[in-house]
DOGUKOL-32420 format. One record per residue (C-alpha): residue number from 0; residue in one letter; z, y, x. Coordinates in Angstrom, 1 decimal. Layout:
NUM	A	Z	Y	X
...
END
This chain:
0	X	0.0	0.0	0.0
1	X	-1.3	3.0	3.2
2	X	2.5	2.6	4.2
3	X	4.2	2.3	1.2
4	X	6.1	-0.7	0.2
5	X	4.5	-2.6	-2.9
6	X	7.0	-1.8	-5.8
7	X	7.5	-4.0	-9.0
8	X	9.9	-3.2	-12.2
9	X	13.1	-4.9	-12.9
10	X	11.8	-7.0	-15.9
11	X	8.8	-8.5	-14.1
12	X	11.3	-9.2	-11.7
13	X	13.9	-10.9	-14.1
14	X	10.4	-13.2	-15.5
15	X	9.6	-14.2	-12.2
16	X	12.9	-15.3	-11.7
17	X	12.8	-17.6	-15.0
18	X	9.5	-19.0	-14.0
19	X	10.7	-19.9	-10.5
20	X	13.4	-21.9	-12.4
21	X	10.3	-23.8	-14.6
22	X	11.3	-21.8	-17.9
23	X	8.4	-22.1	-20.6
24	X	10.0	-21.0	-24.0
25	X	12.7	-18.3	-24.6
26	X	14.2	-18.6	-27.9
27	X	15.7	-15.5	-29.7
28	X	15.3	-12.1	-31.5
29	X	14.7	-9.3	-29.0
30	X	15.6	-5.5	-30.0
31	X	15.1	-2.2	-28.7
32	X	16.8	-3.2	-25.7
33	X	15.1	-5.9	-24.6
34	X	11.7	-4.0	-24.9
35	X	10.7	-4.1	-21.1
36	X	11.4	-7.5	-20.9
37	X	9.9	-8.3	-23.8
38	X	6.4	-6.6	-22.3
39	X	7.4	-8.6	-19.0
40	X	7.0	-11.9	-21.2
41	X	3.9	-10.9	-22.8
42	X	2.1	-10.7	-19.0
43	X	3.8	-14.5	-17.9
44	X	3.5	-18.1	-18.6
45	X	6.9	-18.0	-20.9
46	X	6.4	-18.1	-24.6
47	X	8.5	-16.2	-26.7
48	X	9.7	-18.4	-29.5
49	X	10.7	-15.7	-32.4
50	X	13.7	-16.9	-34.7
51	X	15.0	-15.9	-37.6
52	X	18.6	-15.4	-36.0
53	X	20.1	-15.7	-32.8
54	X	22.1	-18.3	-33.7
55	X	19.6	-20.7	-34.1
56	X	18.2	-19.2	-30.6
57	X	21.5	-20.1	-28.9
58	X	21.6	-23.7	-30.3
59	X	17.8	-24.5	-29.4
60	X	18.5	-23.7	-26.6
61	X	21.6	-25.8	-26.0
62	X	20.0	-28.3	-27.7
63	X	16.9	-28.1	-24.9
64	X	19.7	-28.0	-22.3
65	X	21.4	-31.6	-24.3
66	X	18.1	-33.2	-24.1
67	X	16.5	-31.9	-21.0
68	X	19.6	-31.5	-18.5
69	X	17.9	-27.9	-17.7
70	X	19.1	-24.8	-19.0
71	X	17.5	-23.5	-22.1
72	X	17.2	-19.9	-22.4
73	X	18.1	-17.5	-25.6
74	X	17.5	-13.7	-26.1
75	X	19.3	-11.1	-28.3
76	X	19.8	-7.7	-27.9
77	X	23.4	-5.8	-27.5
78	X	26.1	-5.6	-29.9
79	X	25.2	-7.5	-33.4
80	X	22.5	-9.9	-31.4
81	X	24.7	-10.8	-29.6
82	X	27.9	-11.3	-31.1
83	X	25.3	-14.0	-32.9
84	X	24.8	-15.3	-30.2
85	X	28.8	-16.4	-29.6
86	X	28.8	-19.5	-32.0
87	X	25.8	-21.1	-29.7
88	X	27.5	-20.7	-26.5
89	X	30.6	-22.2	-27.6
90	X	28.6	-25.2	-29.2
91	X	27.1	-25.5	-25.2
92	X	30.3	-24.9	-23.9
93	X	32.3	-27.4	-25.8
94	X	29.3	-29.9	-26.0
95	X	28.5	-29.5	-22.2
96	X	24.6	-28.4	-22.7
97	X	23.4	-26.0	-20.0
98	X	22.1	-23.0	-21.8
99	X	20.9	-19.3	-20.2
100	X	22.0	-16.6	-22.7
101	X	20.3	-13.3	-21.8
102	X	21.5	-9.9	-23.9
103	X	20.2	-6.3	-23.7
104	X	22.8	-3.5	-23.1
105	X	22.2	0.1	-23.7
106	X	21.8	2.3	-20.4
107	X	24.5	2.3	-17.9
108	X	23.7	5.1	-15.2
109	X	23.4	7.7	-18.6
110	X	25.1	7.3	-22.2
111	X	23.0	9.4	-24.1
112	X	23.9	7.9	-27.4
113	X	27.6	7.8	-26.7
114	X	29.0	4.3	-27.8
115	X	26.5	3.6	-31.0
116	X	26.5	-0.5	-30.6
117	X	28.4	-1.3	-28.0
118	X	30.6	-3.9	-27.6
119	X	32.1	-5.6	-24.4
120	X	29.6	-8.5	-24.7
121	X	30.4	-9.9	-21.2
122	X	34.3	-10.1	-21.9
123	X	33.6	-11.4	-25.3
124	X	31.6	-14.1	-23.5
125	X	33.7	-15.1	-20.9
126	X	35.8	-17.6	-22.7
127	X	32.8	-19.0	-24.6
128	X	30.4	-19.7	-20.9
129	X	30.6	-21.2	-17.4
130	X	30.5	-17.4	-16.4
131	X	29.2	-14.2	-17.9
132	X	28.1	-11.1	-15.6
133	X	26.7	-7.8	-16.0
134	X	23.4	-7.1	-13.7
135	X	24.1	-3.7	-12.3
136	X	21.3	-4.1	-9.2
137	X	17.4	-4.9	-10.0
138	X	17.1	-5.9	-6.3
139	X	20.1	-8.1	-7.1
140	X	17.8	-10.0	-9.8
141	X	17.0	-13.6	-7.9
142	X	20.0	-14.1	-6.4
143	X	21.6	-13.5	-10.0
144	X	19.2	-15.6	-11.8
145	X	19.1	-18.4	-9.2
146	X	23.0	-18.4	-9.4
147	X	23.0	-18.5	-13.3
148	X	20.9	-21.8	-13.6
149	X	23.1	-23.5	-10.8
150	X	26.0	-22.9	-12.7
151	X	25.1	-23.9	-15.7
152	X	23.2	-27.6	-14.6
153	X	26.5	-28.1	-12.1
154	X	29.0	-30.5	-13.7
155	X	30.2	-29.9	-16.0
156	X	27.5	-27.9	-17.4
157	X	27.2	-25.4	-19.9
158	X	26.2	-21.9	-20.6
159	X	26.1	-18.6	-18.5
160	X	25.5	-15.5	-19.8
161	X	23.7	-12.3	-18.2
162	X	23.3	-8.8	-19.4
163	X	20.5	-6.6	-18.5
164	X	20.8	-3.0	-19.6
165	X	17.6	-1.7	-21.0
166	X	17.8	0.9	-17.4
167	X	17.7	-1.5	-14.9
168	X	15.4	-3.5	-17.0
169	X	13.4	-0.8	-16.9
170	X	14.1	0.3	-13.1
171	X	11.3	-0.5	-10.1
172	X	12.6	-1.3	-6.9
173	X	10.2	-3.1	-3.8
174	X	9.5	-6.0	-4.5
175	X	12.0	-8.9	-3.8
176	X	11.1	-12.4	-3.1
177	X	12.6	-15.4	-5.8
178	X	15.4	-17.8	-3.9
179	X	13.7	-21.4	-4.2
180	X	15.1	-23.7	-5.6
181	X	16.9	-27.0	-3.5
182	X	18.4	-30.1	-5.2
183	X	21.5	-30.9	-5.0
184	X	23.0	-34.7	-5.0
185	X	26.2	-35.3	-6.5
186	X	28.6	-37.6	-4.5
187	X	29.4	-41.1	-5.4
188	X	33.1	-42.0	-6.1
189	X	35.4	-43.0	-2.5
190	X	35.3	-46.3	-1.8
191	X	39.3	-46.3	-2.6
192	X	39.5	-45.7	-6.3
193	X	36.2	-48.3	-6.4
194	X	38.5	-50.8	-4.9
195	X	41.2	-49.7	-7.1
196	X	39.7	-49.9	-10.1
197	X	37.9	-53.2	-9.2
198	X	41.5	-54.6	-8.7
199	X	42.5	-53.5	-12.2
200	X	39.5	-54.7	-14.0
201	X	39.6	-57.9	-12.4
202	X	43.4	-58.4	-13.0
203	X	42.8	-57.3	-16.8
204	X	42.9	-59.9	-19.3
205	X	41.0	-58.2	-22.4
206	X	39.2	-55.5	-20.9
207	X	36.9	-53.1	-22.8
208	X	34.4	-50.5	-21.8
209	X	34.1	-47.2	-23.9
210	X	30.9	-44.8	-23.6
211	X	32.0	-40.8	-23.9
212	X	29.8	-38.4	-24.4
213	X	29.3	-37.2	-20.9
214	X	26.7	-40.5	-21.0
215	X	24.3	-39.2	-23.1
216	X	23.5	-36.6	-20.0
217	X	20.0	-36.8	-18.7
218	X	21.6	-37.8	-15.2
219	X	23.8	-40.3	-16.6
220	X	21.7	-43.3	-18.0
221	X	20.6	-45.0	-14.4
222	X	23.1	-47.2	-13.8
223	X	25.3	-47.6	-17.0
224	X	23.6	-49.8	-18.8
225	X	23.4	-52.1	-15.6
226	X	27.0	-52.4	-15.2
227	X	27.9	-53.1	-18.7
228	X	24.9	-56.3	-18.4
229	X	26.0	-57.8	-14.8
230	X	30.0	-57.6	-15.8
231	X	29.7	-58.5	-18.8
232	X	32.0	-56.4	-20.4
233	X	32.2	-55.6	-24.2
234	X	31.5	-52.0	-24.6
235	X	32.4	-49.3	-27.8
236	X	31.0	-45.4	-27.9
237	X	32.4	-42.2	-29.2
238	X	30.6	-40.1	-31.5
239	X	28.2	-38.0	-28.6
240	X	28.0	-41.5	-26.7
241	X	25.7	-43.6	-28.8
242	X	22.8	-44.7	-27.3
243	X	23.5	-44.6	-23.5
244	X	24.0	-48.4	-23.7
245	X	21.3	-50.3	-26.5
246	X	23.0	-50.6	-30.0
247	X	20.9	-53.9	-29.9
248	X	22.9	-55.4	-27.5
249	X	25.4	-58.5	-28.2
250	X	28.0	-56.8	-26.3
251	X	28.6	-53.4	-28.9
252	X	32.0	-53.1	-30.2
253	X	30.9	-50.7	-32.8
254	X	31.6	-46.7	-32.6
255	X	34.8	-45.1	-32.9
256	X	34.0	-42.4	-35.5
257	X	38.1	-42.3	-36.4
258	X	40.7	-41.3	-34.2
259	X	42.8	-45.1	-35.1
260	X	42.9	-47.6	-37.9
261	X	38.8	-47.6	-38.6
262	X	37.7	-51.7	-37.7
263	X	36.6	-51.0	-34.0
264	X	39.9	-50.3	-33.1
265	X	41.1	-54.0	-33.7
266	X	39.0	-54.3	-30.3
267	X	40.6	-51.2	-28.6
268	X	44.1	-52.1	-29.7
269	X	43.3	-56.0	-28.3
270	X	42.1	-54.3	-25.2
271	X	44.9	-54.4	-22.0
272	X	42.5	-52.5	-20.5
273	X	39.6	-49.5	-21.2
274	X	37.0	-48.4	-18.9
275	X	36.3	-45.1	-20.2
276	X	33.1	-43.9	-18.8
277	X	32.3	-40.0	-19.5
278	X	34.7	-39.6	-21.7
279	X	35.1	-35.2	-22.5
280	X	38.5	-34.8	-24.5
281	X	36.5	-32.3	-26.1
282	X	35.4	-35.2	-28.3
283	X	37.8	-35.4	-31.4
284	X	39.5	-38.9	-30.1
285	X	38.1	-42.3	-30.2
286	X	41.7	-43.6	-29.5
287	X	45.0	-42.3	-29.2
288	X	47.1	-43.4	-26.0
289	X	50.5	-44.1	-25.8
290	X	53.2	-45.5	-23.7
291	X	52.5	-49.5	-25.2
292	X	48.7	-49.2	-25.2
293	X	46.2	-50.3	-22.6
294	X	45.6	-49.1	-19.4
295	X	42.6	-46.6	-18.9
296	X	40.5	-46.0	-15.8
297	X	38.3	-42.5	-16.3
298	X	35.3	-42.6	-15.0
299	X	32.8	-39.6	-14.4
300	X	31.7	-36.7	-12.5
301	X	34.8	-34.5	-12.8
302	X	38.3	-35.2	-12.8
303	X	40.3	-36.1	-16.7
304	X	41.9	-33.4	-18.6
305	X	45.2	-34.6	-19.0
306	X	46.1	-34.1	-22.5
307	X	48.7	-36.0	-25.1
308	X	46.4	-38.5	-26.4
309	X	44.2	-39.5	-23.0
310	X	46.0	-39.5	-19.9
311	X	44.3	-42.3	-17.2
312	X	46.0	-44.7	-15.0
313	X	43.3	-44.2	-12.3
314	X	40.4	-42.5	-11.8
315	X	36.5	-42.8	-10.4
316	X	35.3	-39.2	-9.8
317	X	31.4	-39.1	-8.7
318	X	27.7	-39.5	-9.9
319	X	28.5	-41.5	-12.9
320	X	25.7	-44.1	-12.4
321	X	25.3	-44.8	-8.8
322	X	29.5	-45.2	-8.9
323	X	28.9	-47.8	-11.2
324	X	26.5	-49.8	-9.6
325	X	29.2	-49.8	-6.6
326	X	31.8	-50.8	-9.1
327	X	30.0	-53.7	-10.5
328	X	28.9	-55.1	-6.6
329	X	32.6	-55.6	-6.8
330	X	33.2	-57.4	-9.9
331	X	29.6	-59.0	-10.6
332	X	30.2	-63.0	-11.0
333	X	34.1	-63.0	-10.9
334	X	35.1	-62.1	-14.4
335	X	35.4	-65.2	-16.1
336	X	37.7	-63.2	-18.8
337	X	34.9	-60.4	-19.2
338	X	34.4	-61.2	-22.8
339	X	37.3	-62.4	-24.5
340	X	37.3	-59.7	-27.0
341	X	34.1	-60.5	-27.7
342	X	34.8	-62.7	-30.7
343	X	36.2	-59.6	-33.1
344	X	32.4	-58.2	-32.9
345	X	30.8	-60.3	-36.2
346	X	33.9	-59.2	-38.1
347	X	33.7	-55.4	-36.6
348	X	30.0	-55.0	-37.4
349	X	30.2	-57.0	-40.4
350	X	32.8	-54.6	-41.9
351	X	30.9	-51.4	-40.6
352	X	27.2	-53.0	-42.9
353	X	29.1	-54.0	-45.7
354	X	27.6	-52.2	-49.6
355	X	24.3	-50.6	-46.7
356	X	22.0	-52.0	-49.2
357	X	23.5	-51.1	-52.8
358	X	21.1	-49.8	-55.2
359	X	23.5	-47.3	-56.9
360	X	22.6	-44.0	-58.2
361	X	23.4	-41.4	-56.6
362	X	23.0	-43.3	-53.4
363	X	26.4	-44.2	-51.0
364	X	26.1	-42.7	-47.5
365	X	26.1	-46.4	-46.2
366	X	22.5	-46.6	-47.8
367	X	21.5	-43.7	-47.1
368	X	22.1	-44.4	-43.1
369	X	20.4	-47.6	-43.9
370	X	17.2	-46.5	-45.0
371	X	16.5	-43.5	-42.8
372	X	17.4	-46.1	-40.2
373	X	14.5	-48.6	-41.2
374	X	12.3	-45.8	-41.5
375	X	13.1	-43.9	-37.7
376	X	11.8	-45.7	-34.8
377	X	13.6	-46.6	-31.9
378	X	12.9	-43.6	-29.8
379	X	12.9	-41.3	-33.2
380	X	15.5	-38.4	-32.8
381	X	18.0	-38.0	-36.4
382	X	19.7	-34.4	-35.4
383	X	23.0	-33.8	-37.7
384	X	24.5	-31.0	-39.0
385	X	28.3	-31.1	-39.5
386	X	29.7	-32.7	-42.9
387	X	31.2	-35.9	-44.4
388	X	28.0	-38.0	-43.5
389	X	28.4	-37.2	-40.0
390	X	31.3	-40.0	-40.2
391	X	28.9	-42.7	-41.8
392	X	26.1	-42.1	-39.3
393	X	28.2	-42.2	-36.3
394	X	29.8	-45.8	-37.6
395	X	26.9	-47.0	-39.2
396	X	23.7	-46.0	-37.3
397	X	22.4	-48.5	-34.5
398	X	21.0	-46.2	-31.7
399	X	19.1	-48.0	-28.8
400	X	18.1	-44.8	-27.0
401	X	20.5	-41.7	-25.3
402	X	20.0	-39.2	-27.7
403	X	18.2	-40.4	-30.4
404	X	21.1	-39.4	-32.6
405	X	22.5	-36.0	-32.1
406	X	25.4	-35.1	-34.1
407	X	28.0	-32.6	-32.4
408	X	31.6	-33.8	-32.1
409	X	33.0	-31.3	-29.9
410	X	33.0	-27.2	-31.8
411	X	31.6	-29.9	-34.6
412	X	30.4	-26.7	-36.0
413	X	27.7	-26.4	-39.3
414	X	24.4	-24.7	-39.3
415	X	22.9	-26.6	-36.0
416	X	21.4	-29.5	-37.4
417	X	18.0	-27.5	-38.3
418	X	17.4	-25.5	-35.0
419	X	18.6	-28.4	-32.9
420	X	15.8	-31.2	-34.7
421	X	13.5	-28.0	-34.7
422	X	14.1	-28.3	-30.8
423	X	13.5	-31.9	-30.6
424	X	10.2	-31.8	-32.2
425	X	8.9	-29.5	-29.8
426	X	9.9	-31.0	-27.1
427	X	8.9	-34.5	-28.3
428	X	5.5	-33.7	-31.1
429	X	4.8	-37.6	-31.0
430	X	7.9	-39.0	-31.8
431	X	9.8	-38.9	-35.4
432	X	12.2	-36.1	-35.9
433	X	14.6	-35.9	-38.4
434	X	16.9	-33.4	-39.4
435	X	19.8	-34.2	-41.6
436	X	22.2	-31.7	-43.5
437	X	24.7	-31.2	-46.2
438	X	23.3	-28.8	-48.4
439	X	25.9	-26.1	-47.3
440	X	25.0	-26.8	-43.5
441	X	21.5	-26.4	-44.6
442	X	21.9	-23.0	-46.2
443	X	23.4	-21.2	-43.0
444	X	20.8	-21.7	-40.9
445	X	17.9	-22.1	-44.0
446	X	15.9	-19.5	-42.9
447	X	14.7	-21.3	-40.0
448	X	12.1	-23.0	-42.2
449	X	9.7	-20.7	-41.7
450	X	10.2	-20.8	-37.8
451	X	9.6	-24.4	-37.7
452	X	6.3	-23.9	-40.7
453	X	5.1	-21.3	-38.1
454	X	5.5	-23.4	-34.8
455	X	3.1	-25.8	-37.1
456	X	5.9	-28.4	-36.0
457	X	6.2	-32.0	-37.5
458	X	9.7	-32.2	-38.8
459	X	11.3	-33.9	-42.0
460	X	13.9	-32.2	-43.3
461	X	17.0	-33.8	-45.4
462	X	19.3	-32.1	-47.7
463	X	22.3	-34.4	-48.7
464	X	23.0	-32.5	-52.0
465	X	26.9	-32.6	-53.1
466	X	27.2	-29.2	-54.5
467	X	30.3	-28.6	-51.8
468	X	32.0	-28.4	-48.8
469	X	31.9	-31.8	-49.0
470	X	34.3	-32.9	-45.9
471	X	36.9	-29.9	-46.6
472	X	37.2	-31.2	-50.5
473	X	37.9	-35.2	-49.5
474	X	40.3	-33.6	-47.2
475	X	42.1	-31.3	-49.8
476	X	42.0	-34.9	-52.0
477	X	43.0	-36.8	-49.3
478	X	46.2	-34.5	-48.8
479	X	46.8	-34.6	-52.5
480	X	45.6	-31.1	-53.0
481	X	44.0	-29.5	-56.2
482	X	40.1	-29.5	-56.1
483	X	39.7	-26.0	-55.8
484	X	37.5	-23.6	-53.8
485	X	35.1	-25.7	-51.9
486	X	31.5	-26.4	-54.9
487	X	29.1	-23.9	-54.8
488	X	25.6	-23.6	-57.2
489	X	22.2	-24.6	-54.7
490	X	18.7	-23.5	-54.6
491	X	15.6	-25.7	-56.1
492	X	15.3	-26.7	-52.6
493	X	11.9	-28.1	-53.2
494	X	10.7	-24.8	-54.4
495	X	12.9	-23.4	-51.8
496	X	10.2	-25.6	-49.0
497	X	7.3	-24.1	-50.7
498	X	8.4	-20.7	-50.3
499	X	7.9	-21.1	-46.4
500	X	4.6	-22.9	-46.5
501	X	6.8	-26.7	-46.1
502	X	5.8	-29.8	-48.7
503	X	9.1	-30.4	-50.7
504	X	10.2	-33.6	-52.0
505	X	12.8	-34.4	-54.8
506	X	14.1	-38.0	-54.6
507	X	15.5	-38.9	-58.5
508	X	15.9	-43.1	-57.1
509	X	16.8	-44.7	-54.5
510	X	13.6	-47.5	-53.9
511	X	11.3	-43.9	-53.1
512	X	13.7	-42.8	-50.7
513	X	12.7	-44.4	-47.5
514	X	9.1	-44.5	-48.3
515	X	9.2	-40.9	-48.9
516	X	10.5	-40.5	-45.8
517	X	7.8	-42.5	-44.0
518	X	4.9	-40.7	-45.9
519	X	6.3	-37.2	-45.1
520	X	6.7	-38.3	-41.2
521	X	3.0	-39.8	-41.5
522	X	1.5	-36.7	-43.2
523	X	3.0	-34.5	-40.4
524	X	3.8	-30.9	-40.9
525	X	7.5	-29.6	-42.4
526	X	9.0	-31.7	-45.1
527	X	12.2	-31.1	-47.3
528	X	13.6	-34.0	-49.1
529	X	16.8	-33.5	-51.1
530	X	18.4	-36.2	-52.7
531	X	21.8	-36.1	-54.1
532	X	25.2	-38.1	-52.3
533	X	28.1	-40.3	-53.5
534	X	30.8	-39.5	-51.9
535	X	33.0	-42.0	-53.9
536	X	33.0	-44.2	-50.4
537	X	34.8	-42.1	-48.3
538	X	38.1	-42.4	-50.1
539	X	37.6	-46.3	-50.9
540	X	36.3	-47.1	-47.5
541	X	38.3	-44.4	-45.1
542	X	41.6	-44.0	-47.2
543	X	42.5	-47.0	-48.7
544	X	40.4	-49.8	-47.2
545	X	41.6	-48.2	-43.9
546	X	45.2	-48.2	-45.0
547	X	45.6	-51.4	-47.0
548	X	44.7	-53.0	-43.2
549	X	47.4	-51.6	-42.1
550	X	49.6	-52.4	-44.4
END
């Protein structure tokens, strides 16, 4: 430049540094903040993907960071946009999903409209993200960025959070170079707590292997499954653990959607000793540990989080799978007693498929997980929203792929299911995606039907129609409570499809369930299907079937 140095502005800067990191789609709803980086996006390879609020921005992108294990990346502006943006980072942060938010800030070298929308964004983000910074420095862009997605892929990932004021965004400075990027191996676990817990497993007379959610990472499948097939061990998930291990296999226990009493804990409370791999006490718990119960060895990348109910007698800190293939070198061929609790697994299972098939109307939740099951694929994604059914699918659905069924135990909070399927069928157009919600899940994130119509996705979408807060009022009945407060009045939801350009189905019996279901997956496109739920099940099958066996 005759002498000068080549100079390039802030924004363009800040988009470089998201390609470097391999960044194609930025979900969110910019504002007149974001402007210059919103023109900085138009000029690169990133597509903008437009919502219809920023919290379904935040939780696609968690959701890209669940499936992916690399960062997704939201947008809002200051103030409102991103105080929406709070109930997506704490879904990453609880759920451990690497996740980029990026907000917009008014100037901060002048304050020429005093304090009109601002709010503290960064400290209102620091308890919600891995870490949350200000960027005060254009120059200071790379090194920021590069630091951001390290964070948020290290273990145990989650989100980070960056502002960019709309005057740095905006500033030029010479041109700095992106920091490439290196990998980084994780350690395997020291050879001493291998040989410690080898001694334990061996010396255990009923042991039992239990799947958390930290599993279900990307990073975590080599090397799991393995050890569970050469030792020979029976094996139970949480709720965010299904999958890692094949649900076909002869050696699953059945999931641990209750905390105690459900039938899979006859197996945990047989056990003298539980291998619990990736288990995240963020996870409501799969078992409650006390002073008479089994012994517990934690295994996985980061140290356990001592709380009342989970508190391990020995631990195997490292990269989850490679640990485990060292572990099993060590026990392979000498655990003669590997499957004595194998025999509770007919009765466990048998328990968990009784009434699936029952042709009642309204439909059980047990048929209901039974039919979307014969009509999903093995590698088909179900994504959840939060309600009563979440229970049934998490006891009742077979998975035999990581992350084929995503359901959110950990904020556990309503309004996700929709942008998180949304995010699974662009990230996987050939395989079957289906989203499942309680029709007041459905409703708080509703508008995002037209997002998904516009990104010409194919989705089915599957309202469970109650006319309630359908958990929250078998809980107030449980607790002998009036029923009170929690039904509500719906939409037509099949004229509420149309309205976004979507087909809309109405199922009124339960034989044109499932092949509505496989018609709308085969005709491609966005598909609503409502259909109304019993939930007469959950108190004769979680209350007092429950309790009589314990009696």
């Amino acid at each position: 430049m005759s002498g000068q140095e080549r100079k390039v502005k802030a924004s363009d800067l800040f988009v470089a540094a998201l390609e470097n990191e391999g960044v194609d789609r930025i979900f969110g709803v910019p504002g007149e903040e974001n402007l210059d980086l919103v023109e900085s996006l138009r000029n690169s390879r990133i597509e903008l993907v437009l919502t219809r609020h920023e919290q379904a921005a935040a939780f696609m992108a968690a959701t890209h960071g669940r499936l992916t294990g690399k960062p997704g990346v939201c947008l809002s502006t200051l103030g409102p946009g991103a105080l929406n943006l709070s109930t997506g980072a704490a879904y990453a942060h609880l759920g451990a999903m690497p996740m980029i938010l990026i907000t917009g800030q008014k100037a901060i070298m002048s304050s020429r409209q005093a304090r009109f929308q601002i709010v503290d964004v960064v400290a209102t983000m620091k308890p919600l993200t891995k870490l949350s910074r200000q960027i005060v420095s254009a120059s200071s862009i790379p090194t920021v960025v590069r630091d951001a997605f390290r964070v948020a892929m290290e273990e145990r990932p989650g989100p980070v959070h960056l502002e960019l004021p709309e005057d740095i965004a905006g500033d030029e400075v010479p041109a700095v170079p992106v920091i490439p990027i290196h990998p980084i191996e994780i350690p395997v676990a020291h050879r001493a707590a291998l040989d410690r817990a080898a001694e334990m497993i061996l010396a255990a007379r009923h042991p039992l292997v239990m799947m958390g959610a930290a599993t279900s990472r990307p990073r975590s499948t080599h090397g799991i499954a393995s050890f569970v097939r050469r030792t020979g061990i029976p094996f139970f998930t949480t709720q965010m653990g299904k999958g890692t291990v094949p649900g076909g296999t002869n050696l699953y226990m059945g999931t641990a959607a209750l905390s105690e009493r459900d039938y899979v804990h006859d197996a945990i409370d047989a056990a003298d000793l539980i291998v619990a791999i990736g288990h995240d006490p963020i996870e409501k718990p799969p078992f409650i540990m006390g002073p008479s119960g089994p012994k517990v060895i934690h295994v996985s990348y980061t140290s356990a989080s001592v709380e009342q109910v989970y508190f391990p007698d020995a631990e195997v800190l490292g990269d989850v799978g490679p640990s485990l293939e060292l572990l099993a070198d060590r026990l392979e061929g000498k655990l003669p007693q590997a499957a004595a609790l194998l025999p509770l697994r007919d009765e466990i299972l048998g328990h968990i498929a009784d009434r699936a098939t029952e042709a009642r109307w309204p439909p059980t939740p047990q048929r209901i997980v039974h039919d979307i099951r014969q009509v999903i694929p093995e590698n088909g994604i179900v994504a959840l929203d939060n309600g009563m059914y979440k229970i049934w699918f998490a006891r009742n659905y077979r998975t035999r792929v990581a992350n084929t069924l995503l359901l959110d135990n950990a904020l556990a909070t309503m309004g996700a299911g929709l942008p998180s399927a949304m995010m699974a069928a662009m990230l996987y157009p050939d395989r079957r995606v289906l989203a499942v919600a309680g029709d007041g899940g459905f409703m708080m994130n509703s508008q995002e039907m037209e997002t998904a119509v516009r990104l010409k996705l194919n989705l089915v979408v599957l309202v469970l129609e109650d006319n309630a807060y359908g958990m929250i009022r078998w809980k107030q009945a449980v607790d002998h409570f009036a029923d009170f407060g929690m039904t509500f009045g719906n939409p037509d939801f099949v004229m509420y499809a149309k309205a976004y350009g979507a087909k809309g189905h109405r199922i009124e019996s339960i034989d044109r369930f499932a092949p509505t279901l496989d018609a709308a997956f085969k005709e491609g496109g966005v598909h609503l299907v409502s259909i109304p739920i019993d939930y007469s099940e959950n108190v004769r099958v979680l209350v007092d079937e429950l309790r009589a066996r314990q009696k």
